[in-house]
VMD Tcl script that draws the C-alpha trace (Angstrom):
set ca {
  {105.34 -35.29 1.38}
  {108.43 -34.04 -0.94}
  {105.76 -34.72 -4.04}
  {103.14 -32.53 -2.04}
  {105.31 -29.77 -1.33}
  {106.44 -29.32 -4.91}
  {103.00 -29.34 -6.40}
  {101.42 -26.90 -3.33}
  {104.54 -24.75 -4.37}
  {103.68 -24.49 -8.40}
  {100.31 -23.99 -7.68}
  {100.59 -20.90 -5.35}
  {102.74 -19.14 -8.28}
  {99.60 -19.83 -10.04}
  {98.02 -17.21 -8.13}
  {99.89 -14.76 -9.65}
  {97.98 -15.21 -13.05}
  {94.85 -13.61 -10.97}
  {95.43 -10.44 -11.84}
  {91.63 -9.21 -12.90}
  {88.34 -9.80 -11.59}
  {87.37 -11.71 -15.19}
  {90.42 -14.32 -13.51}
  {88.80 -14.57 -10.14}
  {87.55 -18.03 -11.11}
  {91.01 -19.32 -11.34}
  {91.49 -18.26 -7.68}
  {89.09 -20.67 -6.84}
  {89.99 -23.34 -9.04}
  {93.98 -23.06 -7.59}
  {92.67 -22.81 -4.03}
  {91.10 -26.09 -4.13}
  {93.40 -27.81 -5.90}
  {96.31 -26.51 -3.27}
  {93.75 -27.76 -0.26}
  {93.35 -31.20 -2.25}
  {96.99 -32.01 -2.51}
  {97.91 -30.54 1.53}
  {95.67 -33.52 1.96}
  {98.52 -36.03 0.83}
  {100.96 -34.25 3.22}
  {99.46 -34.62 6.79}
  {98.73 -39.17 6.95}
  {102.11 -39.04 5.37}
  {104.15 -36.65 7.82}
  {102.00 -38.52 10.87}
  {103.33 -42.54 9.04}
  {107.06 -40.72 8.62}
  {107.33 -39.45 12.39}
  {106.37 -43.05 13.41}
  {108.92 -44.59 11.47}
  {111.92 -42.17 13.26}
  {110.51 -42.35 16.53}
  {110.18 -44.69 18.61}
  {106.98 -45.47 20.73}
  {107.54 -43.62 23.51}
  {108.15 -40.63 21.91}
  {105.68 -39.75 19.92}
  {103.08 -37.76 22.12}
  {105.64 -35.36 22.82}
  {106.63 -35.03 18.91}
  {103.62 -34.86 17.61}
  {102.30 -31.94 20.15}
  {105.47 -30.26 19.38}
  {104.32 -30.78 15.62}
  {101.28 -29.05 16.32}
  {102.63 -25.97 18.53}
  {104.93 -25.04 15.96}
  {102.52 -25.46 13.06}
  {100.46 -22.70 15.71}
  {103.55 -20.40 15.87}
  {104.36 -20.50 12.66}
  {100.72 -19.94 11.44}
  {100.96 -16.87 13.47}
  {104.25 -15.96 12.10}
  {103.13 -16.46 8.32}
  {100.11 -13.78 8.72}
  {102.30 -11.04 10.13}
  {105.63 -12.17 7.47}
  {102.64 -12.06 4.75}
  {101.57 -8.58 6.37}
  {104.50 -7.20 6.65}
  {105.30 -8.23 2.85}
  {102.44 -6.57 1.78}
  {102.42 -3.25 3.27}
  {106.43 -3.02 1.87}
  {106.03 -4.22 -1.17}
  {104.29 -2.27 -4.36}
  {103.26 -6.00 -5.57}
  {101.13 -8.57 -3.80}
  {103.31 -11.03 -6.12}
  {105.90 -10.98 -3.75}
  {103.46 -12.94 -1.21}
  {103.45 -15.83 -2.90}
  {106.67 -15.84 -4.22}
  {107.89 -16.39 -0.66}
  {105.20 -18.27 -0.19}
  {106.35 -20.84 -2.83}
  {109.64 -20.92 -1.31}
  {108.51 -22.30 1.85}
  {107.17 -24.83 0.25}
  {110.33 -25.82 -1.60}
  {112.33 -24.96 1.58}
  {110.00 -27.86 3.54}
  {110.76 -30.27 0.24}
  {114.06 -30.08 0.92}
  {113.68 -30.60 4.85}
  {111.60 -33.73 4.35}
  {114.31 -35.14 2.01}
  {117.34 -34.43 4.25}
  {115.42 -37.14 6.88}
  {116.16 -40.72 6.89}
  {113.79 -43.34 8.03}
  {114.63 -46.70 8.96}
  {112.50 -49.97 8.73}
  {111.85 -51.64 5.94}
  {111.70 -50.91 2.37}
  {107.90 -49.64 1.08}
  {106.57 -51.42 -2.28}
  {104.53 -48.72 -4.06}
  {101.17 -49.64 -5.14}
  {100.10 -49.56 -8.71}
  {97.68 -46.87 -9.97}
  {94.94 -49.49 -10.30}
  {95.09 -50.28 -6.55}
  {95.24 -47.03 -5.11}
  {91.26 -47.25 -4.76}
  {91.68 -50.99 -3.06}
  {94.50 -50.09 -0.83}
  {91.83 -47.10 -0.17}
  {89.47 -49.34 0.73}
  {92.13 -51.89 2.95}
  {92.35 -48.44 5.24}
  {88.67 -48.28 5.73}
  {88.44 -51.59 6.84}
  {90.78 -51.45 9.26}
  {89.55 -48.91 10.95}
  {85.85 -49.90 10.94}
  {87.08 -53.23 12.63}
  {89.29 -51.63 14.96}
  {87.20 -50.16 18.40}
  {90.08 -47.50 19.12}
  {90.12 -46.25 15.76}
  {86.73 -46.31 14.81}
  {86.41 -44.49 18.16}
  {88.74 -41.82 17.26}
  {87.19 -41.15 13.96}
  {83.81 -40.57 15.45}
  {85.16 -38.60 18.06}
  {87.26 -35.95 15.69}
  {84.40 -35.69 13.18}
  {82.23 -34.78 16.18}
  {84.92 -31.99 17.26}
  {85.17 -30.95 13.74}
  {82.15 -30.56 12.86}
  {81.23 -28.73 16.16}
  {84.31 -26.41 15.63}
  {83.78 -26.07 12.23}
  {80.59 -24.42 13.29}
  {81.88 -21.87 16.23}
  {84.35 -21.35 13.80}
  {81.48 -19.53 11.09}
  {79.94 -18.14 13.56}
  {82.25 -16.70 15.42}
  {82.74 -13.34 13.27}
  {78.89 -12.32 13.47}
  {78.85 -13.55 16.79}
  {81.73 -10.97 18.23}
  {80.44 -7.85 15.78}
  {76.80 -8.08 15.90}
  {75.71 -10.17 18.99}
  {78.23 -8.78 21.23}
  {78.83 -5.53 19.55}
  {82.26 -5.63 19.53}
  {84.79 -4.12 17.23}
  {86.69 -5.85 14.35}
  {89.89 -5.05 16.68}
  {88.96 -7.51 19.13}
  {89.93 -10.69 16.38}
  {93.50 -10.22 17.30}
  {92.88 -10.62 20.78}
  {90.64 -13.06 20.41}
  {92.92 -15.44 18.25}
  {96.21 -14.26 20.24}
  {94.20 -15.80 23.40}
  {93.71 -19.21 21.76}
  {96.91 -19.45 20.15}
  {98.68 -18.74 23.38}
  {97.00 -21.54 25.10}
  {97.59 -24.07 22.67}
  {101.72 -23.40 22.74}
  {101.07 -23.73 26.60}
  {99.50 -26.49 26.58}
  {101.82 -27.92 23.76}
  {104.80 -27.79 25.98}
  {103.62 -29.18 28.74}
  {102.51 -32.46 26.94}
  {105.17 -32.41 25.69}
  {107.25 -32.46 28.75}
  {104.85 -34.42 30.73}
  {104.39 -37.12 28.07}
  {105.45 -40.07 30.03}
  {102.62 -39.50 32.62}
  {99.91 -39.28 30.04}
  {97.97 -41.86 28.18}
  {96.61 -39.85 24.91}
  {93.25 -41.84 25.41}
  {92.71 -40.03 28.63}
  {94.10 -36.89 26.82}
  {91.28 -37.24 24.31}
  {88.47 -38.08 26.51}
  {89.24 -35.31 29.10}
  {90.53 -32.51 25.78}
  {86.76 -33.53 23.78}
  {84.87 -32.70 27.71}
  {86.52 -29.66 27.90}
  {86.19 -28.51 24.55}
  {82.72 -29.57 24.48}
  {82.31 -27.28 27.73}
  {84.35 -24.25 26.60}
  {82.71 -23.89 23.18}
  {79.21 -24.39 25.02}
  {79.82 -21.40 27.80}
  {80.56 -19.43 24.65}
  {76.68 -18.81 24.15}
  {76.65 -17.40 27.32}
  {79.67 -14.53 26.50}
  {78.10 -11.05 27.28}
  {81.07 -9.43 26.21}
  {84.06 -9.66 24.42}
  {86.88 -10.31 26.68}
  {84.41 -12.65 28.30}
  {84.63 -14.67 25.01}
  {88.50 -14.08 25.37}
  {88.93 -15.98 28.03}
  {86.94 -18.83 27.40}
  {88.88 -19.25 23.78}
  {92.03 -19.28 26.04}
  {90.23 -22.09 28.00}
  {89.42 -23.75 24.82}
  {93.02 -23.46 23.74}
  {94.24 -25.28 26.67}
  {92.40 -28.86 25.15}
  {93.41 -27.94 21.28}
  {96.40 -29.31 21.22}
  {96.31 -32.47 23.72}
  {93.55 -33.33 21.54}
  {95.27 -33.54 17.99}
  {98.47 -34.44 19.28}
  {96.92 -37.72 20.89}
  {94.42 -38.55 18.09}
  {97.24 -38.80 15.80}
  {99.38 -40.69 18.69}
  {96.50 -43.17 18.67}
  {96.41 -43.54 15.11}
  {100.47 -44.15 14.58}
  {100.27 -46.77 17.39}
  {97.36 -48.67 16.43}
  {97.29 -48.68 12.87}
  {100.22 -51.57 11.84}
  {103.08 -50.18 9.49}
  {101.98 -51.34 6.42}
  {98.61 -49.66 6.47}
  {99.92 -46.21 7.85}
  {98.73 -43.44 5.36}
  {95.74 -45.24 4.22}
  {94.25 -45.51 7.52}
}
mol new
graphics top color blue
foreach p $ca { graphics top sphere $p radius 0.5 }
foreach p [lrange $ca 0 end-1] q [lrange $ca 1 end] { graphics top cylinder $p $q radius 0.2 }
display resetview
């Protein structure tokens, strides 16, 4: 995670060597390699929280985890606004930006987890230990469950998600103006929602929190053909909000619980 952070944080100053259109290449280039290494961070933030809590309470950590990721996603687009509209540079955006990312180095280093000692795995078995990960999951019904069951979600997300934009301005006729809305809606829900798994934990099982988030999902994003009108399509984002975050709190539950210690982050 610390080794993630650091790299993520050099590569955003990158972006400020894009400073003509001949350089837009380099955009790209940095872009992907800053998605490829926030791969590393999330299997090993989800294997670290299960080796400082204990059992019982990781639901509630990890939706907490994923409402404040919401709230601070939020926060970063107006702070980045905000930046930008003051500031006679755009460099200054990813300055700060690069300081977060040193700021959450930092974070992760100040935490201590107990258990036992890790053995790092040589370069050359980095594509076997790979592979041990696989297998576990393709023998294990819950996880090999779970897998099918987010790639479904994704994928059907994934697609509302590109759609959504022509959807709002050219099926509905609605203006640009309406994004904030729309997004405030679903963000809203999912910090609702957030808190009360989190403060109902005890009484839920995250397998019934999957099942019942991936049917309502599944409904939600469905009735969203059906939107005549914007705030129509408002509310059922707000609706789809409310399964968000039970969802990917208890998918990663699942996964900390089921997948033994020595095969968290590869599984």
């Amino acid at each position: 995670m610390i080794a993630s952070d650091l790299v993520r944080a050099l590569l955003v100053l990158g972006f400020l060597a894009v400073t003509t259109t001949d350089r837009l290449w380099l955009l790209f280039v940095l872009a992907f390699a800053q998605s490829s290494v926030g791969t590393f961070f999330s299997p090993a933030r989800a294997a670290l929280i299960a080796e400082v809590l204990p059992r019982d309470r990781l639901l509630p950590a990890n939706s907490l985890f994923d409402m404040s990721r919401v709230v601070a996603g939020v926060a970063g687009f107006g702070a980045a606004g905000a930046l930008a509209s003051t500031s006679s540079s755009l460099g200054v955006v990813f300055v700060a930006d690069s300081a977060t990312f040193l700021a959450s180095a930092a974070l992760v280093a100040s935490v201590r987890a107990g258990g036992r000692a890790r053995h790092a795995p040589d370069r050359g078995r980095i594509l076997a230990e790979l592979a041990a990960g696989l297998r576990l999951v393709l023998r294990t019904p819950i996880l090999g469950g779970v897998v099918v069951a987010a790639t479904v979600a994704m994928f059907g997300l994934g697609a509302a998600n590109v759609v959504l934009v022509p959807f709002v301005v050219e099926e509905l006729g609605a203006s640009e103006a309406w994004f904030g809305a729309l997004e405030g809606a679903q963000v809203a829900a999912m910090v609702l929602a957030g808190t009360l798994v989190a403060a109902f934990a005890s009484r839920a099982r995250p397998t019934r929190l999957v099942t019942a988030g991936m049917l309502g999902l599944g409904a939600s994003v469905g009735a969203m053909a059906a939107s005549g009108s914007a705030w129509q399509l408002m509310i059922l984002l707000f609706a789809a909000g409310w399964f968000v975050t039970p969802v990917q709190a208890s998918v990663t539950t699942i996964l900390q619980t089921a997948v033994p210690p020595n095969f968290r982050g590869r599984a």
